[in-house]
PAROTI-228431 format. One record per residue: residue number from 1; x, y, z of N, C-alpha, C, CB in turn. Coordinates in Angstrom, 2 decimals. Glycine has a CB too. Layout:
BEGIN
DRENFI  resi      n_X      n_Y      n_Z     ca_X     ca_Y     ca_Z      c_X      c_Y      c_Z     cb_X     cb_Y     cb_Z
DRENFI   NUM        X        Y        Z        X        Y        Z        X        Y        Z        X        Y        Z
...
end
This chain:
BEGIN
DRENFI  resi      n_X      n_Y      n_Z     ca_X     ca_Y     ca_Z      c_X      c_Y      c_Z     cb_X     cb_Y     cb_Z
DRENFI     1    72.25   140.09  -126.70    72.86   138.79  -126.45    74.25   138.98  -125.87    72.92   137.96  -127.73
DRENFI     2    74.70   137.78  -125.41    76.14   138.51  -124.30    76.93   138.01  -125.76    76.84   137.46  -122.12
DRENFI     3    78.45   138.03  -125.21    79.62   137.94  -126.14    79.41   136.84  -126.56    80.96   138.08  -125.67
DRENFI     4    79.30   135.71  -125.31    79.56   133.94  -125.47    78.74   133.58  -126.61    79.00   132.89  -124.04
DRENFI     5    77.97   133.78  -126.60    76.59   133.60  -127.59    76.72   134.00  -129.36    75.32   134.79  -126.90
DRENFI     6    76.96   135.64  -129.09    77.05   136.20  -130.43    78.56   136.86  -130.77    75.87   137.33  -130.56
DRENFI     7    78.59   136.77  -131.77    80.18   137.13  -132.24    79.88   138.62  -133.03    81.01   135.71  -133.53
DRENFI     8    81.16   139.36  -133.49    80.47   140.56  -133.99    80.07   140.53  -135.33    81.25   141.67  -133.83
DRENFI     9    80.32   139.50  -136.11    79.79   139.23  -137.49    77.95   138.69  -137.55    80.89   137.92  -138.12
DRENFI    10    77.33   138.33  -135.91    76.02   138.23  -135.61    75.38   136.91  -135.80    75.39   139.13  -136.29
DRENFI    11    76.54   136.03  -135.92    76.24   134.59  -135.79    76.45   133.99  -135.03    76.54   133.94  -136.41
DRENFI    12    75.44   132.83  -134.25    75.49   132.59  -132.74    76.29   131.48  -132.53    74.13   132.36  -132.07
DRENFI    13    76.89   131.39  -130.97    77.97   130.56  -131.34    77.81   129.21  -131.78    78.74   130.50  -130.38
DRENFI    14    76.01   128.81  -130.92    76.00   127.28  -131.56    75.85   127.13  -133.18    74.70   126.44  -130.91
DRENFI    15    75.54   128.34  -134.14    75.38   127.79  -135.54    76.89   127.94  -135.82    74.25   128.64  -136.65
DRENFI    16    78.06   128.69  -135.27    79.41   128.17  -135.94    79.97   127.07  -135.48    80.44   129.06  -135.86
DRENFI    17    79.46   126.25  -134.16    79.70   124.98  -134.11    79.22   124.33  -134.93    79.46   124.52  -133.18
DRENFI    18    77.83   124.07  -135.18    77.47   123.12  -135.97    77.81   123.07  -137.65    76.17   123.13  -135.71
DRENFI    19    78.22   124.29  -137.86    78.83   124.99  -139.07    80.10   124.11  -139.64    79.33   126.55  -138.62
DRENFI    20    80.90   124.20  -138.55    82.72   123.59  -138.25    82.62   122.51  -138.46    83.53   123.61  -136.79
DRENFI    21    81.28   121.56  -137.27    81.27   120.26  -137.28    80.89   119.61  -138.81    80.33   119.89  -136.18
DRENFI    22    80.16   120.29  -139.59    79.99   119.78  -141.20    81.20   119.48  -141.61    79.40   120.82  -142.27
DRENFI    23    82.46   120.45  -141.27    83.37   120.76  -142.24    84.21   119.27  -141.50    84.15   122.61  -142.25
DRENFI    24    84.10   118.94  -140.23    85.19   118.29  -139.33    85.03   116.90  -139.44    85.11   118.69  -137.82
DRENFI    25    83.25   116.89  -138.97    82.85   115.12  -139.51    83.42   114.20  -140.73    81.34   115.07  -139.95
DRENFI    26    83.61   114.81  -141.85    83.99   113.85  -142.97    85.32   113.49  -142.88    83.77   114.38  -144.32
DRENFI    27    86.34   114.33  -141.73    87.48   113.67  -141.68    87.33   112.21  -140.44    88.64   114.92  -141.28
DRENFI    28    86.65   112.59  -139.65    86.70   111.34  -138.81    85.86   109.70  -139.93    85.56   111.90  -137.07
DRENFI    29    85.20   110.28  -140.59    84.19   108.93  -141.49    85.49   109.18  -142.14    82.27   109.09  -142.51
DRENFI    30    86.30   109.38  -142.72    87.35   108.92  -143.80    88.38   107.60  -143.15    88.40   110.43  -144.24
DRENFI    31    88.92   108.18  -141.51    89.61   107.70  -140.66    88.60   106.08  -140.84    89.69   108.73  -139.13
DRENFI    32    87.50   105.90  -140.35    86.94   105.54  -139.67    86.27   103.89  -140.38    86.19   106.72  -139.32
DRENFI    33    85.18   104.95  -141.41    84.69   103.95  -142.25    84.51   103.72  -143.69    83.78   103.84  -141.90
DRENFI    34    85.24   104.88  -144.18    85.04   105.47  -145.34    84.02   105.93  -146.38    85.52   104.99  -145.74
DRENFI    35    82.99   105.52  -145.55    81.71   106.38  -146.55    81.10   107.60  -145.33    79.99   104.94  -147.17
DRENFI    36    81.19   107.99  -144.09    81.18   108.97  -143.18    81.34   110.11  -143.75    82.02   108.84  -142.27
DRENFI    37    82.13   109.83  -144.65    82.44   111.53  -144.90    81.45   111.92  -146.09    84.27   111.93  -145.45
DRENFI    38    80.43   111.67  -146.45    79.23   111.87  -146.93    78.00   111.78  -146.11    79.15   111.12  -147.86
DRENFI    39    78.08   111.23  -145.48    77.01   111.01  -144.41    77.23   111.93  -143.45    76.98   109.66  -143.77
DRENFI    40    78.25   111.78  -142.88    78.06   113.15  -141.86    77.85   114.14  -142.15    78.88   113.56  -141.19
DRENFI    41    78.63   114.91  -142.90    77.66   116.32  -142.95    76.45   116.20  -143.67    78.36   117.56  -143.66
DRENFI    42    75.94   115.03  -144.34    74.52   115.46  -144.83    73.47   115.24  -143.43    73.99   114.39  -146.30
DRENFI    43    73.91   114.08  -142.50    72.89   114.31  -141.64    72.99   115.80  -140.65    72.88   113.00  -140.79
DRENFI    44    73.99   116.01  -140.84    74.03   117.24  -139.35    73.10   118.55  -140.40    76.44   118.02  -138.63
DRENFI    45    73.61   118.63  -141.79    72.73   119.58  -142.49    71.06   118.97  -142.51    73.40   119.78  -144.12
DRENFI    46    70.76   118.03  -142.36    69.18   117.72  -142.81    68.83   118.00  -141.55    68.62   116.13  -143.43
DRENFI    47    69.35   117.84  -140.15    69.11   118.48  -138.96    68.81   119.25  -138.66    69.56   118.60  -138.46
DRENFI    48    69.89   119.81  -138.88    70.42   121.38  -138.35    70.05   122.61  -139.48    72.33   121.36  -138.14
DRENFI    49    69.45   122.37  -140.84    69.48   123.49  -141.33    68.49   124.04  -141.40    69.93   123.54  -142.23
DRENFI    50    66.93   124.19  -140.38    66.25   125.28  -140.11    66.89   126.01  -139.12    65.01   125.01  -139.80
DRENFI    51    67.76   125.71  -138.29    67.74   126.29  -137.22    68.78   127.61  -137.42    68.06   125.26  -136.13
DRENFI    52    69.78   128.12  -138.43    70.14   128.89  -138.65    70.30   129.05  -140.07    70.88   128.96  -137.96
DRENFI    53    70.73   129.74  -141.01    70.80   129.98  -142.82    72.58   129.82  -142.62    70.03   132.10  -143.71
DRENFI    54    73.33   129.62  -141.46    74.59   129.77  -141.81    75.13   128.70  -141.85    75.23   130.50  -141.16
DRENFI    55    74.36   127.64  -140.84    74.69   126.37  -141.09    74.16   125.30  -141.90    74.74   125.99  -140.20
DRENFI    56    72.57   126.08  -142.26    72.11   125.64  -143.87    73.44   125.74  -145.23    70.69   126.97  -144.36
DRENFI    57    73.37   126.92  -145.47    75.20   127.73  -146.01    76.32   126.30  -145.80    75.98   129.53  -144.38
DRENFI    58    77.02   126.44  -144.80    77.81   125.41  -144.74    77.80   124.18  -144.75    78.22   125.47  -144.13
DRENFI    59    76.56   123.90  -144.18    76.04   122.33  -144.52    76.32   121.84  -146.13    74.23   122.25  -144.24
DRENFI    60    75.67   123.08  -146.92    75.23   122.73  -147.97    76.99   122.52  -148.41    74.07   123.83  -148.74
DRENFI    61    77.61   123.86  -148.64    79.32   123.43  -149.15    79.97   122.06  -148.92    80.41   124.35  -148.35
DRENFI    62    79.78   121.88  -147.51    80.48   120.73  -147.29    80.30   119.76  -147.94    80.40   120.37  -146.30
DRENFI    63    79.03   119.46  -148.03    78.51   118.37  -148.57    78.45   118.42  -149.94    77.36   118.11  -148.08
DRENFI    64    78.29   118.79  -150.64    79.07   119.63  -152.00    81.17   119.31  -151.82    78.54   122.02  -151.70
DRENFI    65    81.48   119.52  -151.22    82.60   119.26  -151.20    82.92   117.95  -150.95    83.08   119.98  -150.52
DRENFI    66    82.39   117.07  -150.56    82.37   115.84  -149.96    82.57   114.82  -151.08    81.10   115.64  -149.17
DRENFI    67    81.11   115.46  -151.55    80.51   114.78  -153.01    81.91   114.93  -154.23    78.80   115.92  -153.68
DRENFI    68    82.55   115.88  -154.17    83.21   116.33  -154.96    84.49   115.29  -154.73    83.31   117.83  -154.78
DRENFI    69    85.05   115.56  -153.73    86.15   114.30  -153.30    85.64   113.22  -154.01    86.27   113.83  -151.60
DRENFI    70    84.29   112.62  -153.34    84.54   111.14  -153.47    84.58   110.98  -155.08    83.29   110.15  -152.69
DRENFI    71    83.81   111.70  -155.74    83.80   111.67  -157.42    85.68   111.40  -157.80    83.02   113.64  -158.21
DRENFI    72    86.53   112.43  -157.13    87.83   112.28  -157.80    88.09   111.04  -157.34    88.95   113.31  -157.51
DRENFI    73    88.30   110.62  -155.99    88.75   109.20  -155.37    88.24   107.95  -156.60    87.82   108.94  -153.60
DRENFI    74    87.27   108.29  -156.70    86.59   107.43  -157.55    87.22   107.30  -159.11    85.15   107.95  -157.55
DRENFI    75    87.32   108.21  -160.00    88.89   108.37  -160.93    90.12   107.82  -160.32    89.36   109.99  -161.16
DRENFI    76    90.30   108.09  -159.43    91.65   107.67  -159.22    91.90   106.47  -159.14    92.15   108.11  -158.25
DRENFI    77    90.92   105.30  -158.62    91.08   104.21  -158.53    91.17   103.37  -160.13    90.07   103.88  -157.59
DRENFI    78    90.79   103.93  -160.73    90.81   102.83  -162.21    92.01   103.60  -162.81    89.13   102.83  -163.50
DRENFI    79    92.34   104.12  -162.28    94.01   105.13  -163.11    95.41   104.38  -161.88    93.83   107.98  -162.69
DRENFI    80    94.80   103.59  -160.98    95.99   103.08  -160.74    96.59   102.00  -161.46    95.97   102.79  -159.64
DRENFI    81    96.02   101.34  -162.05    96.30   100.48  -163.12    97.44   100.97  -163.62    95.28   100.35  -164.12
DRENFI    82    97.58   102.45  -164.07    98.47   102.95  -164.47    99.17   103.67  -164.08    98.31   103.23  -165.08
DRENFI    83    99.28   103.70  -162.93   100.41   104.24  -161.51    99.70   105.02  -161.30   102.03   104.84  -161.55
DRENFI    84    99.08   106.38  -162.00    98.76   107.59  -161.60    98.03   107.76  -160.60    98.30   108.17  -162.39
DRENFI    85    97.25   106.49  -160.58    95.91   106.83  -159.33    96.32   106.87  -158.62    94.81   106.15  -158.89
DRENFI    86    97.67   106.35  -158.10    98.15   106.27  -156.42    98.76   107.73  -156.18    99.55   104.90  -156.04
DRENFI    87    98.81   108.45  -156.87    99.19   109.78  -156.64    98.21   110.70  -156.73   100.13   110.15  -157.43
DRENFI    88    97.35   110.47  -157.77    96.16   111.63  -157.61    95.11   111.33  -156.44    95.24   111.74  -159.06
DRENFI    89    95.11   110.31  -155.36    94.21   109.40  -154.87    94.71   110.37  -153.44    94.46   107.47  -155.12
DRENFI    90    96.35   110.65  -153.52    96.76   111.15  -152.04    96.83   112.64  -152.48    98.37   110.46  -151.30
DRENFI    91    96.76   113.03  -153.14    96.42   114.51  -153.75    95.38   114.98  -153.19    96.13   114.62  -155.20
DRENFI    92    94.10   113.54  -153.46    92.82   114.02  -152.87    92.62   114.25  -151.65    91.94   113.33  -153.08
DRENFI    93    93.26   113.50  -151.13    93.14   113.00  -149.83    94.09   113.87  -148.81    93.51   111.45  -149.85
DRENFI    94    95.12   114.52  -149.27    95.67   115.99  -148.50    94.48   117.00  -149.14    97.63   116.61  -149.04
DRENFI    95    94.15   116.98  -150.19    93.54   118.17  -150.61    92.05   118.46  -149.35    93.05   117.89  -152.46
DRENFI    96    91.84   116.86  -149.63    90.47   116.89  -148.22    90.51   117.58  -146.89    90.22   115.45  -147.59
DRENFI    97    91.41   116.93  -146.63    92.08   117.35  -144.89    92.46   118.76  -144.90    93.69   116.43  -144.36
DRENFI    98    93.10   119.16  -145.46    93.53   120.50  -145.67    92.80   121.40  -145.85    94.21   120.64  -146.50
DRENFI    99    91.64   121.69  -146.62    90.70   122.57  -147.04    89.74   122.22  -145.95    90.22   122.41  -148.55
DRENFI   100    89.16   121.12  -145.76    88.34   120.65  -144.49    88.35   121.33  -143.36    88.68   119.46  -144.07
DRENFI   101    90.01   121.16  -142.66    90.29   121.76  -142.33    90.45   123.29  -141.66    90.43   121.36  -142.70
DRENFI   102    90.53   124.02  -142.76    90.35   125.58  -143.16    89.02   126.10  -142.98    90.69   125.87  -144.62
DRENFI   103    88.08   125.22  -143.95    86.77   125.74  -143.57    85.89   125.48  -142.18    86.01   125.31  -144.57
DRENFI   104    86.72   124.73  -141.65    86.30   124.37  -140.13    86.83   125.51  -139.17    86.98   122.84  -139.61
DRENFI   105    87.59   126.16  -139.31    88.22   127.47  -138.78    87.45   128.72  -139.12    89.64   127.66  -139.33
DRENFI   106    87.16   128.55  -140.28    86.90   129.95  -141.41    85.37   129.95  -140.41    86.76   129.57  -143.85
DRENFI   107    84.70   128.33  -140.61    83.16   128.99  -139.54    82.81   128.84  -138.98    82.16   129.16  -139.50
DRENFI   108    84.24   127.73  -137.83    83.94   128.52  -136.36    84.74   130.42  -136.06    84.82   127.22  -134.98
DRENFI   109    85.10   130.81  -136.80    85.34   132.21  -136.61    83.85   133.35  -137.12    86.83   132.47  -137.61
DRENFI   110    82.59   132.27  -137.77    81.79   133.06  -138.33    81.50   133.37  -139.75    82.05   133.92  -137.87
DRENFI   111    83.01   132.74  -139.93    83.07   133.11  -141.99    82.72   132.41  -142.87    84.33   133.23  -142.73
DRENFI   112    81.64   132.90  -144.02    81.22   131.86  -144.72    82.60   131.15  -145.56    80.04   132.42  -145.66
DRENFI   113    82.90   130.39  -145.72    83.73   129.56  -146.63    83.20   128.74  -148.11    84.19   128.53  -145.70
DRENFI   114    83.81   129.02  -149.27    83.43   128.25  -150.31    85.06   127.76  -150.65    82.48   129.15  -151.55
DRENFI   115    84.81   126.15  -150.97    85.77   125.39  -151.12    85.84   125.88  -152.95    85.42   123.69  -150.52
DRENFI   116    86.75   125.86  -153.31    87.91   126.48  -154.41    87.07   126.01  -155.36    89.66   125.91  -154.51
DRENFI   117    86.92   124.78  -155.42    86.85   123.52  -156.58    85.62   122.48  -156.79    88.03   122.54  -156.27
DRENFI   118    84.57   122.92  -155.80    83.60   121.86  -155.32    82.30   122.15  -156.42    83.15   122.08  -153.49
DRENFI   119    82.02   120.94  -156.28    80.47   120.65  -157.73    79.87   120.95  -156.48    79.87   118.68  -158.86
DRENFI   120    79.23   121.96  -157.38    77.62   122.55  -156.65    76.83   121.89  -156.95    76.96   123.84  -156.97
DRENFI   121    76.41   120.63  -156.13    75.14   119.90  -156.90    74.02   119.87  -156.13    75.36   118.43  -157.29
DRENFI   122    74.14   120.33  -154.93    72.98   120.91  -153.41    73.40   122.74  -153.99    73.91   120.27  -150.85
DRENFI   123    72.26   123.45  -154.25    71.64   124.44  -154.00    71.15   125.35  -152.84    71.02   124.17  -154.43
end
């Protein structure tokens, strides 16, 4: 296979696109409409994950990570009552972007990524 294609870790370039795009989609559905960022990467994974195990792999994290956000967002809102939620709510919400972020780099470079903190509830 030429360079464009395969990288030297042996993953092709379209599964670290579609890899990235798991990690990238849930920031535009956050912007956007606010339930996107569950939906997108689960549809690009129910798609896309015969076609390589790496973007099966990342599909699955993301969306696992996704799930994981919205669970805290979801705490946070009945704790604003008591100020706190408005702080743990933007906690989440840099914590999203930021790690999102990262793992959108980590596999378009090829690298598997596991987010720090995320409920494994996809296998």
């Amino acid at each position: 296979m030429s360079e464009q294609t395969q990288t030297e870790a042996g993953t092709p370039r379209e599964a670290r696109m579609w890899a990235s795009a798991c990690h990238l989609i849930p920031l535009a559905g956050l912007l956007f409409n606010g339930i996107g960022f569950v939906l997108g990467p689960l549809i690009i994974w129910l798609i896309k994950r015969e076609d390589h195990p790496f973007i099966d792999e990342q599909g699955k994290e993301a969306l696992n990570f996704q799930i994981t956000m919205f669970i805290a967002a979801m705490i946070s809102i009945p704790l604003m009552f008591v100020l706190i939620g408005f702080v743990l709510l933007l906690v989440v919400l840099v914590v999203d972007v930021v790690l999102a972020i990262i793992a959108a780099i980590k596999a378009n470079e090829g690298e598997s990524y596991r987010y720090p903190f995320a409920i494994r509830l996809i296998q």
